[in-house]
Every structure is written in C-alpha cells, then in structure tokens.
PLY file of the C-alpha trace (Angstrom):
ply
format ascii 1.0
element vertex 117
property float x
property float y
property float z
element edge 116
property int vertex1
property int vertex2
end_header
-64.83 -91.54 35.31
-66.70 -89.02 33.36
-64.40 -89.59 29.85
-66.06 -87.81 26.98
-67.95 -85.05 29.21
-65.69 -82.07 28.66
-64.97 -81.20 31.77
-68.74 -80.56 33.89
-70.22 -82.09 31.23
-72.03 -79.47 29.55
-72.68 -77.51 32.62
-71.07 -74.73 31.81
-73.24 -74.02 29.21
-76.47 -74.98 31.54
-74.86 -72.25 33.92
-74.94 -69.45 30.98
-78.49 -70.41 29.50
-79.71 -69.83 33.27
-77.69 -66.40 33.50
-79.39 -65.39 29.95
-82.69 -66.40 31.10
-82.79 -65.03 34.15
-81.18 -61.48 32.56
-84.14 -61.46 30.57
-86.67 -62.37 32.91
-84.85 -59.22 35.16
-85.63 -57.37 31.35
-88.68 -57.94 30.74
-90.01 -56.98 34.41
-88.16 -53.79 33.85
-90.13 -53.42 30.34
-93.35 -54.68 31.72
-92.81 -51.78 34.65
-91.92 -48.88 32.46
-94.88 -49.92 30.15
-97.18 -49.63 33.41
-95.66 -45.91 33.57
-95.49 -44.55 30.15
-98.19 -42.39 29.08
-99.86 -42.21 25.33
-102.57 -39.73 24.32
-104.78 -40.70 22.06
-107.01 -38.16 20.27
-110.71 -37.47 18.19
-112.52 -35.00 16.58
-109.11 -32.78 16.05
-107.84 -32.92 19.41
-111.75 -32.11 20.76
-111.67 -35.62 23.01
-108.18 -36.55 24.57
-108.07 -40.16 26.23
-104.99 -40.92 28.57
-103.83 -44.33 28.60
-101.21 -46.33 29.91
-98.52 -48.46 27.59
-100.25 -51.49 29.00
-103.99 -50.35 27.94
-105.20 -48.68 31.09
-107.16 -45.51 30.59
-106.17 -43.13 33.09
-108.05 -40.05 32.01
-110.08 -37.70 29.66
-110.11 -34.19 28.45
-113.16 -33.22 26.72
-113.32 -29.90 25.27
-116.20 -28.02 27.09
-117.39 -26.61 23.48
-118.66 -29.67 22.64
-120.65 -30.61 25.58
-124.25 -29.72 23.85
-126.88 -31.99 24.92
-128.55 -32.84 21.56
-125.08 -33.84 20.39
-124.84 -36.70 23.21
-124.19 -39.55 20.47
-122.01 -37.49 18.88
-119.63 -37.00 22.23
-120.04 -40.80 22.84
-118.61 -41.38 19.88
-115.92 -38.94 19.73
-115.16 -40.43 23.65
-114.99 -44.40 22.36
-112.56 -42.96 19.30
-110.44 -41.05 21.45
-109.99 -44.44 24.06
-109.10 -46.69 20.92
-106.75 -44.48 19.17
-105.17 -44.44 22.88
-105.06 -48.25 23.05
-104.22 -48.52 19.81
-101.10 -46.50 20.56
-100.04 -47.94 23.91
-100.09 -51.25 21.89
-98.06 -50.28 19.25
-95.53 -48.64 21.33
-95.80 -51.76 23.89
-95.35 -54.10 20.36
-92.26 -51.62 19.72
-90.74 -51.96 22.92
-90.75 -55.89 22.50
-89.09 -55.68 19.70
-86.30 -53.97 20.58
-85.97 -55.98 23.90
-85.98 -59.51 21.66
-84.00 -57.59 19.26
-81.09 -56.67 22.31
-81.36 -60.27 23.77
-80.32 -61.54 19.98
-83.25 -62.83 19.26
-85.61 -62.89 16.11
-87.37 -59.33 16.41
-90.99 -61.15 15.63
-90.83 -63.81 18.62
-93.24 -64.13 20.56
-92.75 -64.11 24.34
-94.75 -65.53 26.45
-95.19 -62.49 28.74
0 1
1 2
2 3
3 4
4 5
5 6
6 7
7 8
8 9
9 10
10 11
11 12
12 13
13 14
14 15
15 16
16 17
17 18
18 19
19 20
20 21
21 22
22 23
23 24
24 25
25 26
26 27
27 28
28 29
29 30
30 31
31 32
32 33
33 34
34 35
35 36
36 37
37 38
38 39
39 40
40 41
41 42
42 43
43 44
44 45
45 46
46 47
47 48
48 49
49 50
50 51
51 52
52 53
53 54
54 55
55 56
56 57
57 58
58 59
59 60
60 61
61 62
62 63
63 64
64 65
65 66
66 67
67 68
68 69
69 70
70 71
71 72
72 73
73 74
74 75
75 76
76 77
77 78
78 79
79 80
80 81
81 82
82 83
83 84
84 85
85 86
86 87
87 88
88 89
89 90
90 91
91 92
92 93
93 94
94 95
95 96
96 97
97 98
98 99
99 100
100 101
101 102
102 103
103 104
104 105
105 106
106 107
107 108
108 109
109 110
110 111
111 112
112 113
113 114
114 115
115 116
C-alpha cells in the first residue's frame, strides 16, 4: 500500500528533526538562563567607575570611587558613569555573542547563524 515510502515514509527522520529541535530549544533556554546570571564588570577612568551588568544587558550595580565625587567635576562623573555602563554592555554582548557561538557551533551548525532567539 505505501510501495516506495521506506518503511514510515520518512518519519523517522521527522521524529529526529523534532528530537534536535526540541534539544536545542531545551539549549538555548539553558543559555538564555545562565546569560540572565552571569555577571560582567565593565570599567572607566582606570577602574574609578565600575558598572555591573548582566550577560543579557541589565545593569545591576555601580561602584564609584568616593575620590572622585567633587561637585565641580559633576560632568566629568557623568561621563565616567555612561562609559563604565557601555563598556559593561559592551561586554555582556560580546560574551552573550560568544556563548552563541559555541552553542550553534555544538548543535553542528554554521558558528555565524543567526537564531532567532
């Protein structure tokens, strides 16, 4: 009745895209989770301004060096504070890009794909 079909007709190989997909969906919200808990620190001025940020962009905290709270030097420290939350974004995305990679890279796929996640 089903001649020519292989046996299910191609659905053993429907069965193992559906395993691989949903092994990487089950990777990806692992990724996506450890992302939301991994911690860069992003830095200005020598290390004066310190901006905590998580892998997925979220600042989660400042250290400013009390030596250069003078209040002339305002713009100055509002600088220094935008510098230090950018080189902490700027981090958390390359570590987040790097992480990717190596998850695209395990699944055995092209290391510059872009997911849609």
């Amino acid at each position: 009745m089903f001649k020519g079909l292989g046996g299910l007709g191609g659905l053993g190989d429907m069965a193992k895209m559906m395993k691989a997909a949903q092994d990487m969906q089950t990777k990806m919200a692992e990724l996506q989770e450890g992302l939301a808990n991994s911690v860069v620190i992003g830095e200005s001025g020598a290390g004066l301004v310190k901006a905590r940020a998580t892998c997925k962009g979220d600042v989660t905290g400042l250290d400013i060096d009390p030596s250069i709270l003078v209040p002339s030097e305002k713009e100055v420290i509002e600088d220094l504070i935008l510098a230090a939350i950018r080189d902490a974004q700027s981090k958390a995305a390359a570590k987040s890009a790097d992480e990717m990679r190596r998850l695209t890279e395990s699944l055995g796929l092209p290391a510059d794909m872009k997911l849609p996640f």
